[in-house]
N, C-alpha and C positions, 0 to 999 in steps of 0.2 A: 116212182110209186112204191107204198109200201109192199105190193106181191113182187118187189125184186128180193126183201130178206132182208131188209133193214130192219133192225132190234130196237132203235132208240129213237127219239126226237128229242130237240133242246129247240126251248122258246129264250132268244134273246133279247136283254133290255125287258124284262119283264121287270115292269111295275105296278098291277094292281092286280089282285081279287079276280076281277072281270077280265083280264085278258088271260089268267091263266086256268080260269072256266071253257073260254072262248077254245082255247088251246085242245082241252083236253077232248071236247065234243067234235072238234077239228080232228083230231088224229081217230076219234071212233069215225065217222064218216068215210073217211081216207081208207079203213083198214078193208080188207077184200072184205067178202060177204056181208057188208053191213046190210043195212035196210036201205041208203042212202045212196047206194054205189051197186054198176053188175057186179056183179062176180065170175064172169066167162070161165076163169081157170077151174071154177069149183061146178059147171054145171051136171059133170057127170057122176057127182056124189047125189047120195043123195040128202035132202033137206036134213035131216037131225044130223046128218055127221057135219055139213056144212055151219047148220047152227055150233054145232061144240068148237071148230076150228073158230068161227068167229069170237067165242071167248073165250077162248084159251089165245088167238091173236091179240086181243084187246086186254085179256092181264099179261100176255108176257112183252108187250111194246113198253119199251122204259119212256115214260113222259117225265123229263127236267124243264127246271126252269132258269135261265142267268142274272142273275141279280147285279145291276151293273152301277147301278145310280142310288143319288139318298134318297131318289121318293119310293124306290124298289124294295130298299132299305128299312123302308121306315113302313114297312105293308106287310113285311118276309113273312110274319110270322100269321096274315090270313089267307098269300098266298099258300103258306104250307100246309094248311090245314083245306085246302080246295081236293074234295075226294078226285084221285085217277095222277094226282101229281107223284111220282115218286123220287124225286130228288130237288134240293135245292142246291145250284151251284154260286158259286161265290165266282167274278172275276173281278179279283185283287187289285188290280193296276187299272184299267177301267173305272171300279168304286172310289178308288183310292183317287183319282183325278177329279171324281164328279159332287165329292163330299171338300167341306170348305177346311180351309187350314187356319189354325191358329190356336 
């Protein structure tokens, strides 16, 4: 669970628009305090300080996404433009196997 202190998530094999939307409302839900989730660790703050950790948890989670394939490939540039993604990564040897030669 993200209240252990993990800083980042990586979606892999991401190929479209819609899973890397899917992703990013994924990792708000997951994050403590949401609206979606208890929050047991935070009930002895109170509500606005809990509200602020919930967005400052939610900008400082690094959301990437792995681009592994040509249909991944060939979408990069509306997954990158999906607000809440901050990284796209490339895996090389993966791509490199799933795109055709010649």
């Amino acid at each position: 669970p993200l209240q252990l202190g993990v800083e980042g998530l990586i979606l892999p094999q991401t190929e479209s628009k819609q899973q890397a939307m899917d992703f990013v409302a994924l990792a708000k839900q997951c994050w403590p305090a949401s609206s979606l989730r208890g929050a047991s660790g935070l009930r002895p703050v109170v509500a606005q300080s809990a509200q602020h950790l919930r967005r400052r948890g939610e900008e400082l989670l690094l959301k990437a996404c792995q681009v592994e394939s040509e249909k991944g490939l060939a979408a990069v540039k509306d997954i990158a433009r999906v607000e809440g993604i901050d990284m796209i990564f490339f895996a090389p040897v993966e791509l490199a196997a799933s795109c055709p030669r010649g």
